[in-house]
N, C-alpha and C positions, 0 to 999 in steps of 0.2 A: 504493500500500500504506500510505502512511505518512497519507492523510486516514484509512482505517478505522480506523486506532492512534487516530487522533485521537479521531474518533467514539465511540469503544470509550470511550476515556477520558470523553469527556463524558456519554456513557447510565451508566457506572458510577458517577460522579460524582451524578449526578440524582438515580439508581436511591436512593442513599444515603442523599439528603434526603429522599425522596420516600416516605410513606405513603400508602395507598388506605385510605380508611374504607367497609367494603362494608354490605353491610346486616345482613350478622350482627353485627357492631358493635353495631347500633341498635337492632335491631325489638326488640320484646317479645314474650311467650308461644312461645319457642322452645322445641323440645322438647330437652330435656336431653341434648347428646353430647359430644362432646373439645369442650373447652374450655368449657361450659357446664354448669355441676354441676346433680344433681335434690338437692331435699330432701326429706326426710321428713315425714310429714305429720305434722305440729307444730302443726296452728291449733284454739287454743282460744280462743275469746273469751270473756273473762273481763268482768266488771265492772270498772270503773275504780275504784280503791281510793284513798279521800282521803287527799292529804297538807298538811301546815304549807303556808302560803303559797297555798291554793284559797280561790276566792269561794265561797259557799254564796249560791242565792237559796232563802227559804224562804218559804210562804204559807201561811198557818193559814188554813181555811175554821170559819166557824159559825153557826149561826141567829143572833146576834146581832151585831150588825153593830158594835155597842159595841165590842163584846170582839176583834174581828176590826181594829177600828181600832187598839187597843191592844197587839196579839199583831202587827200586820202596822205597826207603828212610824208608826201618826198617815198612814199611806199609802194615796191614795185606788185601788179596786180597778182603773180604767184605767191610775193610772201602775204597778201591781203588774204587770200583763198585761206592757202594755210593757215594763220590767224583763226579764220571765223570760224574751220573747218574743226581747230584741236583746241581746247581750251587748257589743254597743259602744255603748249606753247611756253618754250623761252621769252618770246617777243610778244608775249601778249601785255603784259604790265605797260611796254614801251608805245606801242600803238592801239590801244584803249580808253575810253573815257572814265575815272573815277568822278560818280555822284559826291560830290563833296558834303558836308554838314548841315548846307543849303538846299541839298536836293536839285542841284543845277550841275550841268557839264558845261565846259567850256570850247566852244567850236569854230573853226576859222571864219571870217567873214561876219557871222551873228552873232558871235559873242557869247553869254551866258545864257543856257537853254535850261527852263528847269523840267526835270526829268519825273523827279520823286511823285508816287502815287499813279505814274500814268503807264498804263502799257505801251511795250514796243512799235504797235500798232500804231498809238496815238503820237508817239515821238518822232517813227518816220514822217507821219502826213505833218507835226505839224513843223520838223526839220525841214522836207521839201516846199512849206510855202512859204518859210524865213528865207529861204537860198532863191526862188523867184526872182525879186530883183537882182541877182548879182547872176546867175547862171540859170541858161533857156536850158527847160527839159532835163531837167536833173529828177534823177532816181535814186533811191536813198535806201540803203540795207542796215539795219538795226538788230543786232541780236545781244542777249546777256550772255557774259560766257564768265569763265571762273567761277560756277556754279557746281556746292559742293552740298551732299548730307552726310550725316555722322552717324554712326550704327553703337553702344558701347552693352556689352553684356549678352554677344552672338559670338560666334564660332571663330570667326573673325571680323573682330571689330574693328573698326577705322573711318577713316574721310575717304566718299569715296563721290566721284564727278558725276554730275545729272549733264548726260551727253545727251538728252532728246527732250521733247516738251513734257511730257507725261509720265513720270515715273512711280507704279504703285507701290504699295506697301510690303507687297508679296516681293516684287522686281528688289524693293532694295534690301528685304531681309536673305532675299538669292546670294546678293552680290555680297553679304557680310558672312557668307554662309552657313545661314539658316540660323533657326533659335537649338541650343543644345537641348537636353532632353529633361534638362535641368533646368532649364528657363521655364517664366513663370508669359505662359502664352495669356494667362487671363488678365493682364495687369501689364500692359507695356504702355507705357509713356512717350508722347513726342512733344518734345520743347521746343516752343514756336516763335520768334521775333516778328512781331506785327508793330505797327505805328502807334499803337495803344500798350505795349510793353512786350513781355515775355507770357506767354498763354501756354500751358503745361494740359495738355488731353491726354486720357488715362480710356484705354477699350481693352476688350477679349479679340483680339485679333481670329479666335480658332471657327467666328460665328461668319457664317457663310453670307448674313443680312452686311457685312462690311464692305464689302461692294459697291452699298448703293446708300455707303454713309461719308457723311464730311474726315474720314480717316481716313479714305482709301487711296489719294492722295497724296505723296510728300513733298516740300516744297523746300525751296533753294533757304539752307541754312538750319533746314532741323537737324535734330539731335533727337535719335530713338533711343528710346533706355530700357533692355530690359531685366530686372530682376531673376532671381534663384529662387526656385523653390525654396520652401522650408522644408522641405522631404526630403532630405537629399543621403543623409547616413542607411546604409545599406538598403541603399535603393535598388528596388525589383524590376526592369523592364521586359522580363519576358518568361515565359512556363519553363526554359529551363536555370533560367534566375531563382525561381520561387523554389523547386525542387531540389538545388541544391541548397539554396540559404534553410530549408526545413530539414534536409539528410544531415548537415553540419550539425544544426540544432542539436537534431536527435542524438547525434553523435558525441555533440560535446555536454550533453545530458546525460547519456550515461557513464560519458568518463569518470564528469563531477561526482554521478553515484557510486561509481565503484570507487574511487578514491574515500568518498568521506565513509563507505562502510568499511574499506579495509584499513585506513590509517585513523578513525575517531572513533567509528560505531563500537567494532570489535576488537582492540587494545581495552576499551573500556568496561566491556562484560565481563 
């Protein structure tokens, strides 16, 4: 009787430490039940809205090639391409616009253009109707480049460059990849700088309604964070995890019995 007390005590003891991480933990596109929340459809994609401290690459197109050397700062049209093309360009800092504190860049001919709040969109049309008087038929290319997001608490974490307009949530936890098994998928955070401060959103990434919510989204200079389970001491991820963490159990159950009946039980009768 007194090995199953034993026993009892060691499985409850195990049982204690012992977390299973099953697959609901982990998978993604789960549909939304207890413990899994759905969100509302919240996704708008919006244009990305310039602030202080963005690169501007900008490229004035014109029949004269003069004028296009001069508007495009003495830069040959190959190393322009390159430029707009690689945003981890050596030469990009050199021939870019920094938003300064004003939320204006400074541009040949016009002078100070403010930039901050407006999309790319809005900055070429309204760069080509400043350049009007001084240059006919001018066409004007406008992109952000030096565009980074940060991943911290994934497989591998780092800064890593937003090369196209739309980057999801999925695409950038790819690129840091993936959350470990250990990561707490119901609880990831993204740290956001908007014109009204720093905005810190908190979701269950694993819920399949994220899609078609305002998270699904990341945007030039978040910061995703995600946490560690608290489960993590002799964590179980698979039937023959579970099986051998209970053969051990078992095993080191009854070593403990044969030891305390041969060295305390029975010296002492």
């Amino acid at each position: 009787m007194q090995v199953y007390k034993l026993l009892l005590f060691v499985f409850i003891i195990t049982g204690g430490l012992t977390s299973c991480i099953t697959s609901r933990r982990v998978n993604y596109m789960q549909s939304p039940r207890s413990g899994i929340p759905s969100y509302t459809d919240t996704l708008v994609f919006t244009d990305y809205l310039l602030q202080k401290g963005d690169r501007l690459y900008v490229r004035v197109y014109t029949p004269d090639e003069k004028t296009n050397m001069m508007l495009n700062g003495g830069t040959s049209s190959n190393l322009m391409t390159q430029i707009g093309s690689n945003s981890s360009s050596t030469n990009v800092d050199l021939y870019t616009y920094l938003v300064d504190d004003n939320g204006e860049i400074k541009f040949p001919l016009v002078g100070m253009l403010p930039v901050r709040g407006k999309t790319v969109r809005e900055v070429k049309v309204d760069l080509e109707e400043r350049l009007k008087p001084y240059v006919s038929a001018a066409s004007v290319e406008v992109k952000v480049v030096q565009r980074f997001f940060s991943v911290i608490g994934a497989n591998a974490s780092g800064r890593f460059p937003i090369t196209k307009e739309k980057v999801t949530i999925f695409e950038a936890l790819a690129m840091a990849g993936d959350i470990s098994n250990y990561g707490d998928r119901s609880k990831v955070r993204i740290i956001r700088e908007t014109e009204e401060g720093t905005e810190v959103k908190m979701f269950d990434v694993r819920s399949e309604d994220i899609i078609n919510s305002e998270y699904y989204y990341v945007e030039p200079n978040d910061v995703i964070y995600i946490q560690t389970l608290n489960e993590q001491f002799f964590s179980m991820t698979s039937l023959a995890s579970v099986i051998s963490t209970v053969a051990t159990t078992l095993s080191f159950g009854i070593f403990i019995y044969s030891f305390i009946d041969t060295y305390i039980v029975k010296p002492l009768k």
